[in-house]
DRENZA-980862 format. One record per residue: z, y, x of N, C-alpha, C in turn. Coordinates in steps of 0.05 Angstrom, whole numbers, plus 5000, padded with zeros to 4 digits. Layout:
N
ZYXZYXZYX ...
***
This chain:
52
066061661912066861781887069761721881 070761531890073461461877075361631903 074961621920076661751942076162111930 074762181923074862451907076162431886 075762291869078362251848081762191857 081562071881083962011886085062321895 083362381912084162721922085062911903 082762921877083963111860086162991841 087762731836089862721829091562781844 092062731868094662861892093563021890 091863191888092163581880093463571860 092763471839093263541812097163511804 097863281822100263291813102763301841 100263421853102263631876102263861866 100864021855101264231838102764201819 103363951804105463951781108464031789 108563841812111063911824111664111835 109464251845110364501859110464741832 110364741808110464781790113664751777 113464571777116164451760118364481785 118164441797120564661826121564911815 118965081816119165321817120765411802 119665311765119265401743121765361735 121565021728122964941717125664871733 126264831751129264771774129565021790 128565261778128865531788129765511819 127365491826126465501859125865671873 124365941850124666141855126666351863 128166241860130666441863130766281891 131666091900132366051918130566021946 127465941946126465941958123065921942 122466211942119666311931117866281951 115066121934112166091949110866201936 108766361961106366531935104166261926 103166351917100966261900098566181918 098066391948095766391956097166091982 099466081988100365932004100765631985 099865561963100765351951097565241954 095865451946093165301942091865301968 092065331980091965372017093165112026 095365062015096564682022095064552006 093364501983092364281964090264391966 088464491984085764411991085764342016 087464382030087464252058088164002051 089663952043090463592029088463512015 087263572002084063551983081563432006 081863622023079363652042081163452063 082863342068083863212098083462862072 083062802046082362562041079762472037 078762742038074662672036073962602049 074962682073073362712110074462462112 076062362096077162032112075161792119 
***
């Protein structure tokens, strides 16, 4: 149970950052990620700390 919790915080605030890149340090302009390629990295990172 706790290694699932640990997983969905490093989702949770790998998505912050990849958020606050984007958004807020306008990342988009300079180097844009879709959406389907962000959550595609944070379930593979999700799923590569369960299986540990």
């Amino acid at each position: 149970m706790i290694i699932v919790f640990k997983a969905s915080l490093i989702g949770i605030l790998s998505l912050l950052t990849c958020v606050m890149v984007q958004e807020i340090l306008y990342g988009k302009e300079m180097m844009p990620l879709s959406r389907d390629r962000i959550l595609d990295s944070l379930i593979s990172l999700v799923l590569a700390h369960i299986t540990k």
